[in-house]
C-alpha positions as CSV (number, residue, x, y, z in Angstrom):
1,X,-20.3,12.6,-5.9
2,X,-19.9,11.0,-2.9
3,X,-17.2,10.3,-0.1
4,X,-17.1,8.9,3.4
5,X,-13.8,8.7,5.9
6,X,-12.9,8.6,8.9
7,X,-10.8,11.7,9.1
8,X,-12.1,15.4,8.2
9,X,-9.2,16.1,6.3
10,X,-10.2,15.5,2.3
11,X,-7.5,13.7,0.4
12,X,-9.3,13.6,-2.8
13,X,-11.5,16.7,-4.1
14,X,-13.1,17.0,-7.9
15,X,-11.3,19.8,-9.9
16,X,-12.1,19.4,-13.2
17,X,-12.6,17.0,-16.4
18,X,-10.5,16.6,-19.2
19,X,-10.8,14.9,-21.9
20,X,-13.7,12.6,-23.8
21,X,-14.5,9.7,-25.5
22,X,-13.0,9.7,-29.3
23,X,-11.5,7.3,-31.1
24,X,-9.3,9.1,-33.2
25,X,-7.6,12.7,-32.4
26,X,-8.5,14.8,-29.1
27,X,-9.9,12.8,-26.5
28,X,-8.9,8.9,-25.5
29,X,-10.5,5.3,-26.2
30,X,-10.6,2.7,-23.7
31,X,-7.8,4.9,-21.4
32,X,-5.8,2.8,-19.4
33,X,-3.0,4.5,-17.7
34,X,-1.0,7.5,-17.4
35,X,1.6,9.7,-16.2
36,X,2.9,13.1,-16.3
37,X,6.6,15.1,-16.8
38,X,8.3,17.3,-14.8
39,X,7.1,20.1,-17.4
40,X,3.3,19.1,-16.5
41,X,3.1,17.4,-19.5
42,X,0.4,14.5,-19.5
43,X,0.5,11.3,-21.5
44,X,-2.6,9.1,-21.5
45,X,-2.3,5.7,-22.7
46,X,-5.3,4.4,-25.1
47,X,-5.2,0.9,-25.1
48,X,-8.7,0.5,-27.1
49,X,-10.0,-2.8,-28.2
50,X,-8.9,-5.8,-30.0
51,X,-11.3,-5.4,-33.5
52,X,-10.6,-1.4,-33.4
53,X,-8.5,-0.1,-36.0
54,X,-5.3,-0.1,-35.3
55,X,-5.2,4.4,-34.8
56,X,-7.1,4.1,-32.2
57,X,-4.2,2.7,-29.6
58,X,-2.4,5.5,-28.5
59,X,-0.8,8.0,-25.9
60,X,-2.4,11.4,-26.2
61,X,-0.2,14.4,-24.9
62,X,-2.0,17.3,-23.3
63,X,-2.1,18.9,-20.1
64,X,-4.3,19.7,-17.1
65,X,-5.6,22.9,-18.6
66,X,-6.6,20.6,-21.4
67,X,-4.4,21.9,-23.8
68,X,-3.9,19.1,-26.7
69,X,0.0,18.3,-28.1
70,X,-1.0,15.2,-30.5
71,X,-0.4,11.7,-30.2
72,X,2.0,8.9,-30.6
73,X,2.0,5.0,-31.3
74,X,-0.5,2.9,-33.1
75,X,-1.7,-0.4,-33.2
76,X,1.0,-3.2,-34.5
77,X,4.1,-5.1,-34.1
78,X,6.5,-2.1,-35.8
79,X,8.7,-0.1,-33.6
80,X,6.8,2.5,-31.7
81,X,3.5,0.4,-32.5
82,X,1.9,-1.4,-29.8
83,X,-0.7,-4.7,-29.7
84,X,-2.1,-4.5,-26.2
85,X,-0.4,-1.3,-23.9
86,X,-0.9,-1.8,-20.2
87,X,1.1,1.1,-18.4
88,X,2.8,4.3,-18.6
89,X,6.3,5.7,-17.3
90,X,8.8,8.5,-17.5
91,X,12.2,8.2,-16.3
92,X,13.7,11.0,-14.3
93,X,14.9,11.9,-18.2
94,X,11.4,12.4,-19.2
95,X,11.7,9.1,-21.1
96,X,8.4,8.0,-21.7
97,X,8.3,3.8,-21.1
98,X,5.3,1.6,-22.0
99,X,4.7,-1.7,-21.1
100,X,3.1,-4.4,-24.3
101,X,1.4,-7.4,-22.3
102,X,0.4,-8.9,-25.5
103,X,4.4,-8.4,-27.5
104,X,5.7,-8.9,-23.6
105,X,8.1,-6.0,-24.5
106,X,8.9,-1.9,-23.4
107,X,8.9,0.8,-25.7
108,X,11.0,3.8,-25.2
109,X,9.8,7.2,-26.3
110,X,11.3,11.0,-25.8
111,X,9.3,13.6,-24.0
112,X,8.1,14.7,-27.9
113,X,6.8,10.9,-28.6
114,X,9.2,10.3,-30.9
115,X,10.7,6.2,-30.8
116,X,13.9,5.3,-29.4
117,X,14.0,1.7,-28.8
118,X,12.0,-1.5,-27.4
119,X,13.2,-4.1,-25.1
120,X,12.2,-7.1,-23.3
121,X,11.4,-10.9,-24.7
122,X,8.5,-13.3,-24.1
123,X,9.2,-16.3,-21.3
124,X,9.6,-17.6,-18.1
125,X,12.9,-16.7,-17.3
126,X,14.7,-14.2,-15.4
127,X,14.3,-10.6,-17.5
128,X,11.8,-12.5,-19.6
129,X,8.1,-11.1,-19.4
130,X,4.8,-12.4,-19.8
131,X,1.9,-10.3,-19.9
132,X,4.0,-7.0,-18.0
133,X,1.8,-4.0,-16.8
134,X,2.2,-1.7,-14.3
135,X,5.6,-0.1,-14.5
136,X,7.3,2.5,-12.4
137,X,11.0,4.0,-11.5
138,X,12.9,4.2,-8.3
139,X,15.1,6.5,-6.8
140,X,18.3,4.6,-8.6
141,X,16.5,4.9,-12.3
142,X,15.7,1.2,-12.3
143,X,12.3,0.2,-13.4
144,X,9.9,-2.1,-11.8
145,X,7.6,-4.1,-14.0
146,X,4.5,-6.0,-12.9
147,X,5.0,-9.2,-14.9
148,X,1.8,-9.9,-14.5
149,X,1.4,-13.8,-15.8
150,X,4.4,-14.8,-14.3
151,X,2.9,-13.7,-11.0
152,X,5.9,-11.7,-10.1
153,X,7.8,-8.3,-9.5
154,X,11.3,-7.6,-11.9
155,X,13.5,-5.1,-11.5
156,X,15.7,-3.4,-15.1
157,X,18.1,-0.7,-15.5
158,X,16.6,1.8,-17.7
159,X,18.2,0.0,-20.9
160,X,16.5,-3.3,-19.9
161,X,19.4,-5.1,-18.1
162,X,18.1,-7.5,-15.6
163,X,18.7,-7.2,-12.0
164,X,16.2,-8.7,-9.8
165,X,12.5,-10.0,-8.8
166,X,10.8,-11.1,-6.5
167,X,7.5,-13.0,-6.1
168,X,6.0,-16.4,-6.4
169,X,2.4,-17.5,-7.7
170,X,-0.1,-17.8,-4.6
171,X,-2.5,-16.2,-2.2
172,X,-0.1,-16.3,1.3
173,X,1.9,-13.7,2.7
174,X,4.7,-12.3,-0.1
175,X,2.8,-14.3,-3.0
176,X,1.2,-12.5,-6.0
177,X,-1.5,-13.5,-8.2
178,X,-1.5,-11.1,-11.6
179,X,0.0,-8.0,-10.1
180,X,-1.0,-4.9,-11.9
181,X,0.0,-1.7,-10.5
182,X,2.8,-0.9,-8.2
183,X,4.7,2.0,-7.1
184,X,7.6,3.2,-5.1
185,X,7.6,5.4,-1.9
186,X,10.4,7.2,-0.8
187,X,12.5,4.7,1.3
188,X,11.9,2.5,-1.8
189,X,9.3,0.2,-0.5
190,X,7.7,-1.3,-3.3
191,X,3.4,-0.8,-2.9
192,X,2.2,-4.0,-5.6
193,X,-1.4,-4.1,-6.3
194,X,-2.1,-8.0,-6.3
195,X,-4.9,-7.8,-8.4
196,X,-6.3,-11.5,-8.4
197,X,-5.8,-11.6,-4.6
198,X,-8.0,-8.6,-4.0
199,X,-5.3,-6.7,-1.9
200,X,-2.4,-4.4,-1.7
201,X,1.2,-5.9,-0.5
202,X,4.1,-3.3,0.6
203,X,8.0,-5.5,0.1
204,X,11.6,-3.4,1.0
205,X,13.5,-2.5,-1.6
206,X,14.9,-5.9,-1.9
207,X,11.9,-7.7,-2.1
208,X,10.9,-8.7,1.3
209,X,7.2,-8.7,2.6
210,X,6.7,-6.1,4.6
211,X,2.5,-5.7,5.1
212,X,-0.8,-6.8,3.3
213,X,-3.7,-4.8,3.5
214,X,-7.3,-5.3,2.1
215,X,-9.1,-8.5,1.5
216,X,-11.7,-9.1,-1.2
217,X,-15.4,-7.6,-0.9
218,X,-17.3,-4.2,-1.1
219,X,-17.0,-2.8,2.2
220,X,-14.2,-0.1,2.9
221,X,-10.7,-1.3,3.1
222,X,-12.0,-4.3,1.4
223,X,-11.0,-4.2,-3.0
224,X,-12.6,-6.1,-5.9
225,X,-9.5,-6.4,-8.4
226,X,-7.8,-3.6,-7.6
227,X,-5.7,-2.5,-10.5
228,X,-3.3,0.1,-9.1
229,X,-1.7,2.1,-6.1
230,X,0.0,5.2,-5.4
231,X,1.7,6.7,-2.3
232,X,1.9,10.1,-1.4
233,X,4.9,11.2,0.7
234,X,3.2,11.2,4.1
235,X,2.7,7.6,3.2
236,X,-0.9,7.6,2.5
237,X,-2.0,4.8,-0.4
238,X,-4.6,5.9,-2.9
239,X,-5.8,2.5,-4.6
240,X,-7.4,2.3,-8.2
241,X,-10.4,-0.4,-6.8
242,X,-11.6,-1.5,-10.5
243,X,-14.1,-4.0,-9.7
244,X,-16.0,-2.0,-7.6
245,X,-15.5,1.1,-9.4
246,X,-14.0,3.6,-7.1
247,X,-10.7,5.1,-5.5
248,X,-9.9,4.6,-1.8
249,X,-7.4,5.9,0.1
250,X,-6.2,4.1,2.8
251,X,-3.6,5.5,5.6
252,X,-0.2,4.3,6.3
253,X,-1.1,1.3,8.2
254,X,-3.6,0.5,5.8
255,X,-6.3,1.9,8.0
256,X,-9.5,3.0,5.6
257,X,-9.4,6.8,5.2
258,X,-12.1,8.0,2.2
259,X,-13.8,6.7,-0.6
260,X,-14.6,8.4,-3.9
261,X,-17.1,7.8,-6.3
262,X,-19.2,9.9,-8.9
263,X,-20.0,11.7,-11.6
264,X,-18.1,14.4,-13.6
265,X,-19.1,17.4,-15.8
266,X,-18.2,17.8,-19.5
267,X,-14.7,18.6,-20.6
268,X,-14.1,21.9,-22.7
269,X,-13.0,18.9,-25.4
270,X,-16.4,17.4,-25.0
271,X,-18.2,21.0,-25.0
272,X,-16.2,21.9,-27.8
273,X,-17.3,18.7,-29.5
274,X,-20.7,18.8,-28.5
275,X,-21.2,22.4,-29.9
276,X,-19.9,21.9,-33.5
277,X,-22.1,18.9,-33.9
């Protein structure tokens, strides 16, 4: 494993692995996102493949011990059944929301995984979605969607009433081009990783440009499709750099701070697996 920086202080250290390749039962297939309760609870969305059977897309409940609580979801059009799931939320009810980018809709789950409802329709329009992914809340309960083909940022109540976007199709200051990730910090800045323009863009509350930072390449501070972002409370962003396979963590002027990539041991899952067969 290896990390560089420019500070001493470590933001990201190894702990452990959980988890394992499976297509059905303990483990995930083709993970995509996930989130966690204020119980510790972990949900880890499966998204899988298109020609998989349809068990294999699912969220897997667990939690950092690695203690398994089942699954929920499946592949289909049904309620509680998805086609392609792209992200993972909770509400500060532990109401579990996942975004569809292939039905353009959210499903709503309780903590246990148990279907409440889906919203959302497929379009152009305001409160229409097309291809929505990353998906997170904000101090007021709204939630934020990355409406990824649309090339913009929309803002729901929890029950899916519209309320705002922001964003416009482009590669200047403010634009987006298929945002993915996003998340909120605590004055409510929204963080958007605009992952066809190989950068991260910080807007206020309202929708505003704030700050870019990154630009496209392998260097550090630079991304390759970077498909999400998270702030920590001191303001420091920890970016999800998927084309060139690694996490970065920049600091709050978007100064590069560490780089993480490696290697992991086997899970007790994958131990577990590995010794019955």
């Amino acid at each position: 494993m290896a990390t560089k920086g420019i500070e001493q202080r470590q933001f990201l250290r190894y702990v452990r692995t959980v988890g394992m390749t499976t297509m059905r039962g303990r483990g995930f297939y083709y993970p995509i996102d996930t989130t966690m309760s204020s119980s510790g609870r972990l949900y880890v969305l499966s998204r899988s493949f298109e020609r998989a059977p349809s068990d294999t897309i699912r969220v897997t409940m667990l939690n950092e011990d690695g203690d398994y609580f089942g699954v929920f979801g499946s592949g289909g059009i049904g309620n509680g059944q998805f086609r392609w799931p792209c992200g993972i939320a909770l509400n500060d009810q532990n109401r579990i929301f996942v975004t569809d980018e292939y039905l353009n809709r959210v499903s709503v789950f309780n903590e246990s995984g148990e279907f409440i409802k889906h919203w959302g329709t497929e379009g152009k329009n305001e409160g229409m979605l097309n291809g929505p992914c990353g998906i997170v809340f904000d101090q007021d309960n709204n939630v934020l969607i990355a409406d990824s083909q649309n090339h913009r940022i929309q803002k729901f109540t929890s029950d899916g009433q519209f309320i705002s976007s922001f964003g416009v199709n482009g590669n200047g200051d403010g634009c987006l081009n298929l945002p993915w990730g996003l998340d909120v910090n605590q004055q409510g800045e929204v963080f958007v990783a605009d992952w066809g323009n190989d950068r991260i863009q910080r807007f206020t509350p309202d929708g505003e440009f704030l700050a870019v930072y990154g630009s496209s390449g392998r260097q550090n501070g630079e991304f390759m499709k970077p498909a999400g972002v998270i702030v920590n409370q001191e303001g420091y962003m920890y970016v999800a750099d998927w084309g060139n396979e690694r996490v970065q963590v920049l600091g709050p002027g978007g100064e590069f701070v560490q780089t993480i990539r490696g290697e992991a041991t086997n899970s007790e899952w994958a131990e577990d697996f590995l010794g019955v067969n």
